[in-house]
Legacy VTK file of the C-alpha trace (Angstrom):
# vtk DataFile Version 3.0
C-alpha trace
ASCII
DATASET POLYDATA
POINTS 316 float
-81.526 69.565 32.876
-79.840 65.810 33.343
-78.097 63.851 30.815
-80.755 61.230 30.694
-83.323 64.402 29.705
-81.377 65.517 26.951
-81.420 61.440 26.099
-84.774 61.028 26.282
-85.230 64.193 23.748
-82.829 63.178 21.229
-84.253 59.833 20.956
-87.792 60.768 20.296
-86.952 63.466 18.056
-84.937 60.469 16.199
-87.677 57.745 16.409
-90.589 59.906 16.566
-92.174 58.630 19.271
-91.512 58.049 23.140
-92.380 54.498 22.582
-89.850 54.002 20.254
-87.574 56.423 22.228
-88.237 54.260 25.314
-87.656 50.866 24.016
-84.257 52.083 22.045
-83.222 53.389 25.601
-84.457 50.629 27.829
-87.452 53.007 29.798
-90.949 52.438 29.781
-93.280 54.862 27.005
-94.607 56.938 29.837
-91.083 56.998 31.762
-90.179 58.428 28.192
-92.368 61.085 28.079
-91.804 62.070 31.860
-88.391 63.090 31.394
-89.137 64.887 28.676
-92.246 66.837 30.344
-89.930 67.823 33.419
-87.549 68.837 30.797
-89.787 71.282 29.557
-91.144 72.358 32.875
-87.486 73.388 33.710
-86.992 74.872 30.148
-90.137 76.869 30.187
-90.849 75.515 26.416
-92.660 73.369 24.780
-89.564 71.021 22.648
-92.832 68.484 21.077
-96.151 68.958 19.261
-97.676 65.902 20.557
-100.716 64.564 18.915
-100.220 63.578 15.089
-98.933 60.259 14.166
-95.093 61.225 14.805
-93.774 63.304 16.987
-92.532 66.751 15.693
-90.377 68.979 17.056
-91.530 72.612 17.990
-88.932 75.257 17.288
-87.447 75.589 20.452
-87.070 72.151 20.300
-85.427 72.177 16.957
-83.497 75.028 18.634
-82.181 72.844 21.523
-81.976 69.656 19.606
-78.469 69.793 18.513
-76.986 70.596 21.763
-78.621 67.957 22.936
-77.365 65.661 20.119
-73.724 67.155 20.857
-73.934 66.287 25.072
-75.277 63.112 24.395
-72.468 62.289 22.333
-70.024 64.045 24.448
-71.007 62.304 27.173
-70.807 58.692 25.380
-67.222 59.439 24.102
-66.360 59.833 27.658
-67.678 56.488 28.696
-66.108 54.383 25.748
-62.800 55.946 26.796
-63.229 54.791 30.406
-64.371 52.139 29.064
-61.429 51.617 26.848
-58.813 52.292 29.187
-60.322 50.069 32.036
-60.371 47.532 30.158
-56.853 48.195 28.440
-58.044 48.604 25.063
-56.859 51.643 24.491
-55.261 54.657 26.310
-51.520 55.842 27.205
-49.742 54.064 30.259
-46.938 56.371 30.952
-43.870 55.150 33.469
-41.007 57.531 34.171
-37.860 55.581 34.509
-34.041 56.162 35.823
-31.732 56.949 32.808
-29.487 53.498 33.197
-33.365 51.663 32.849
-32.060 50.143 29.429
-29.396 47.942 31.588
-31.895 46.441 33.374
-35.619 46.281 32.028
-36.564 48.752 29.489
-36.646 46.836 26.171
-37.805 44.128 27.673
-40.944 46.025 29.367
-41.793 47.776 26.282
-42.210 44.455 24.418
-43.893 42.557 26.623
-46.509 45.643 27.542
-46.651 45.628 24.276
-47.700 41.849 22.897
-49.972 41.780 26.008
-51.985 45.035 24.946
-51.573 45.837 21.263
-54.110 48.831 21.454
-52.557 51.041 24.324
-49.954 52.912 23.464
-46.822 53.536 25.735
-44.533 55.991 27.342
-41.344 55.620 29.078
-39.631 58.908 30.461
-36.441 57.482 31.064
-33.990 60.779 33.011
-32.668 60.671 35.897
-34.332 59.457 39.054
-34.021 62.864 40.844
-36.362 64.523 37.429
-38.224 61.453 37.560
-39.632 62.036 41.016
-39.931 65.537 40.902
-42.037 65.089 37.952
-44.523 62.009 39.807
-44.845 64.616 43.001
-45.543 67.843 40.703
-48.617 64.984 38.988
-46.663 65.351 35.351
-46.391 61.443 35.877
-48.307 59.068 37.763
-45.771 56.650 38.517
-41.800 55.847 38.332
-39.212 53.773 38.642
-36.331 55.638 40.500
-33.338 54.863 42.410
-33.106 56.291 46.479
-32.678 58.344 48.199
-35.125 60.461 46.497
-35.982 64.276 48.235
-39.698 64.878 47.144
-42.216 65.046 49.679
-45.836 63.574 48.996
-44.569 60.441 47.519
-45.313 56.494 48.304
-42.053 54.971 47.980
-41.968 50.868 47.622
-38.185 49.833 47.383
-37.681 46.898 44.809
-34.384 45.666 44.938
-30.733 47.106 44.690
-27.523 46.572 42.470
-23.697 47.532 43.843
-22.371 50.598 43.176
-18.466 49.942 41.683
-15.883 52.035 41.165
-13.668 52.204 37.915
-10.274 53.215 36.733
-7.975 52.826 34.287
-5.155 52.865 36.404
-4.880 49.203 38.315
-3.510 50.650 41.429
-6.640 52.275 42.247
-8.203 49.503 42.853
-6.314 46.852 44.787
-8.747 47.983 47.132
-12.164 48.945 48.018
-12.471 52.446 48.212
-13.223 54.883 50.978
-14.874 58.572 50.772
-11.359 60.267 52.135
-9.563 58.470 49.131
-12.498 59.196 46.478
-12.485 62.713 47.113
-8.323 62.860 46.594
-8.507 61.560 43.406
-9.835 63.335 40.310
-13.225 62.193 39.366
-15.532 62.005 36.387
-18.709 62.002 36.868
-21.932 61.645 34.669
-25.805 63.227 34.559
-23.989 66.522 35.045
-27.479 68.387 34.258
-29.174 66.774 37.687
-25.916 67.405 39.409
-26.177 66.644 43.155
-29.607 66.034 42.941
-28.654 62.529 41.648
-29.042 59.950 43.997
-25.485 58.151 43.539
-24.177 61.651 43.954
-26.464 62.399 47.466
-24.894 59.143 48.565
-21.580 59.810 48.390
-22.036 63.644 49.600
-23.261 62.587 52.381
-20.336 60.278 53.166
-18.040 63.543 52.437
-20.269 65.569 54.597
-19.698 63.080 57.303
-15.971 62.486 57.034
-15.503 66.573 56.951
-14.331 66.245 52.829
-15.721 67.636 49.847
-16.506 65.647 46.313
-15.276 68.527 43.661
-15.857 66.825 40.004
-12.954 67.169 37.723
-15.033 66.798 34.864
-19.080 66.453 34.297
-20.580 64.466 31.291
-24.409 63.298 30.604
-23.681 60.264 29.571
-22.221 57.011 31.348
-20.960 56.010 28.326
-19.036 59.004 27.892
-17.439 59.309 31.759
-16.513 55.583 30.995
-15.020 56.759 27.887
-12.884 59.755 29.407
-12.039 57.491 32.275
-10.656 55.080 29.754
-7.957 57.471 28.389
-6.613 58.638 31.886
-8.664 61.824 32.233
-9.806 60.550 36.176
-12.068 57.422 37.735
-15.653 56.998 38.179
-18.125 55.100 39.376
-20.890 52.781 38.483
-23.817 50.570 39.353
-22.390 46.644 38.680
-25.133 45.827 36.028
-24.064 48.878 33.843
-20.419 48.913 34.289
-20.181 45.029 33.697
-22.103 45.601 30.591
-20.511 48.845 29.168
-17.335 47.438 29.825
-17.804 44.130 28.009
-19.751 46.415 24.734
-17.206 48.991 24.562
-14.117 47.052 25.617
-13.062 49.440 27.393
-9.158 49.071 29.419
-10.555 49.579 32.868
-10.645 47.931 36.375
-13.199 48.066 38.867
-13.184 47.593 43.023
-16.306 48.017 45.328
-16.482 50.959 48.322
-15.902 50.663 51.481
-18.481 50.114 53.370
-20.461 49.131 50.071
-22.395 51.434 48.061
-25.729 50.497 46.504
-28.682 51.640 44.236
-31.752 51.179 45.761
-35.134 50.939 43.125
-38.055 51.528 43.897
-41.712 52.214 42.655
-43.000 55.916 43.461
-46.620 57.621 42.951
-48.295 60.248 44.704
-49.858 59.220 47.566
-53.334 58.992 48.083
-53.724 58.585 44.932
-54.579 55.658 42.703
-52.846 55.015 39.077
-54.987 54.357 35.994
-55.235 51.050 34.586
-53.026 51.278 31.678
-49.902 52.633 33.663
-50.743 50.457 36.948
-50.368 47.500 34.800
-47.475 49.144 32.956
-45.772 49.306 36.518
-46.617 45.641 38.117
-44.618 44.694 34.689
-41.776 46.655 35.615
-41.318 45.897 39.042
-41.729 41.869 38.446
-39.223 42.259 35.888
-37.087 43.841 38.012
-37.437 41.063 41.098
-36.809 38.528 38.028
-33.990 39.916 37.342
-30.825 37.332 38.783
-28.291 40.677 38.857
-30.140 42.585 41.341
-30.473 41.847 45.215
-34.463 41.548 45.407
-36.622 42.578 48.323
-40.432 41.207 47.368
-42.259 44.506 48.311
-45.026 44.863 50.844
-48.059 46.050 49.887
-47.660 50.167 49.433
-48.171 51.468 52.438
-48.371 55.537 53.104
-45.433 57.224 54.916
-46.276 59.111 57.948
-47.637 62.503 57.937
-45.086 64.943 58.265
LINES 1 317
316 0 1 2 3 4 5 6 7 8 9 10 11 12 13 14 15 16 17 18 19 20 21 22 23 24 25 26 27 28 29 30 31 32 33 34 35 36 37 38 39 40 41 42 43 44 45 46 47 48 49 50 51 52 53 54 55 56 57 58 59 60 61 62 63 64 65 66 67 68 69 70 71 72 73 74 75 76 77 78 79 80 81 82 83 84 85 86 87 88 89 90 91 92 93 94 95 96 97 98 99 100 101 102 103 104 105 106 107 108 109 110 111 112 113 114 115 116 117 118 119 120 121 122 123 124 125 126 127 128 129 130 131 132 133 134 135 136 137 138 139 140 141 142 143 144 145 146 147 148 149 150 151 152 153 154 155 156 157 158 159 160 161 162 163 164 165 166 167 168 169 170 171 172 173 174 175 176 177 178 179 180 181 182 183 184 185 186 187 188 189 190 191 192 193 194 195 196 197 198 199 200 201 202 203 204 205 206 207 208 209 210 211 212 213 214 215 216 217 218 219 220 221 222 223 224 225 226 227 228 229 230 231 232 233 234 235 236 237 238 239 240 241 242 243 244 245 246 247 248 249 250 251 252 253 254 255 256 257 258 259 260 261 262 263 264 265 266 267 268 269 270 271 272 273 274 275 276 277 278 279 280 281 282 283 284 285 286 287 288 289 290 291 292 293 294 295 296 297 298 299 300 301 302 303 304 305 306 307 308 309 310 311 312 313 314 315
């Protein structure tokens, strides 16, 4: 029993007759009636009493009729949402994105995805980068915008472009200097997305620094929110650190008291685009994505690297 059978019967039951079935359908009056004589060899039944003026259904066929009516239309939902979301008229596009996203592109993206396809609607996950790649390897999201190093495995990873980590304090004397890991880790620190912890990317950076310089990083204080470490930083409570394009604009929004250096040797985020690999994004969100990574590479803060065309890491 194919698709095009169950057609083939629901049109001539409709028209009440396989020419009229056949020309409705684009077939030929005896292709017509073919498909629905094998359909009856393979059912067993006779579905038509053929012979009057109009076709009329037998009972079996009056039986199977609405089944048939229901895969046929099923069957052409499915195709007008392919079609739909091919062709961008209609659909999700869904991007994960790192919390600090706003800073950089995320209002922007939204609008212009937006104006450009009025009848898709959109979803940006905006956490941090470490959730945002777990949840692209585990399939919850095709696609995401994340800062490195990320851990995952099974992921296509296409950096983007970077922006300077800084680091802040209150207290001027902190930073007459660029700062090193053995001095970091002997002053008390405040440090935000305390729910990803040391999964965060920032964070594996400078761990690994401590790991190498035989120190440990032990938090004095853990907040969600950059806008909140900034804030506890601001009356005295211990320093923190920042990406430049966030900590230039918090600091110039909130007014904030405080003083920034760079590390030594420099610290940086990394961006960059990540999907499973093998694997090829829908319409909707691929389109969603090439707007976020050329607004990113348009964007005169960041250090851009054009990206190569996505190439698959290694087998491990």
């Amino acid at each position: 029993m194919t698709l095009t059978q169950l057609r083939a019967l629901v049109a001539a039951a409709e028209l009440g007759s396989f020419t009229a079935a056949g020309t409705a359908l684009g077939y030929t009056q005896a292709a017509i009636s073919e498909l629905v004589r094998r359909l009856e060899d393979e059912c067993g039944l006779q579905l038509f009493h053929r012979g009057g003026r109009r076709l009329a259904l037998t009972s079996a066929g009056d039986q199977l009729l609405p089944y048939a009516r229901q895969t046929v239309n099923a069957a052409e939902n499915a195709e007008n949402t392919v079609k739909a979301v091919r062709g961008l008229t209609g659909g999700v596009a869904s991007l994960g994105l790192f919390r600090n996203a706003d800073f950089y592109l995320l209002a922007e993206l939204g609008e212009q995805f937006a104006a450009a396809y009025p009848d898709v609607r959109v979803r940006l996950v905006g956490v941090n980068a470490a959730v945002v790649a777990e949840a692209v390897a585990a399939g919850d999201l095709e696609a995401g915008i994340v800062v490195l190093p990320v851990t995952p495995a099974g992921l296509t990873v296409t950096p983007l472009a970077r922006d300077e980590v800084l680091y802040v304090s209150a207290n001027p004397a902190h930073v007459t200097e660029p700062v090193d890991i053995t001095t970091l880790t002997g002053r008390r620190m405040v440090l935000y997305d305390a729910h990803a912890g040391w999964t965060d990317p920032d964070r594996l950076q400078l761990a690994g620094r401590a790991q190498a310089a035989g120190v440990r990083i032990e938090p004095f204080a853990e907040v969600e929110q950059a806008q909140a470490a900034l804030h506890l930083v601001a009356r005295g409570v211990g320093d923190t650190f920042l990406s430049r394009a966030v900590a230039e604009r918090l600091l110039r929004t909130e007014g904030l008291p405080l003083h920034t250096t760079t590390f030594d040797p420099p610290l940086h985020n990394t961006f960059a685009l990540v999907h499973r690999q093998h694997t090829q994004l829908s319409p909707a969100t691929g389109e969603l994505a090439r707007l976020a990574v050329d607004l990113l590479l348009r964007n005169p803060m960041l250090e851009h690297r054009r990206p190569l065309p996505m190439q698959e890491p290694p087998e491990a």
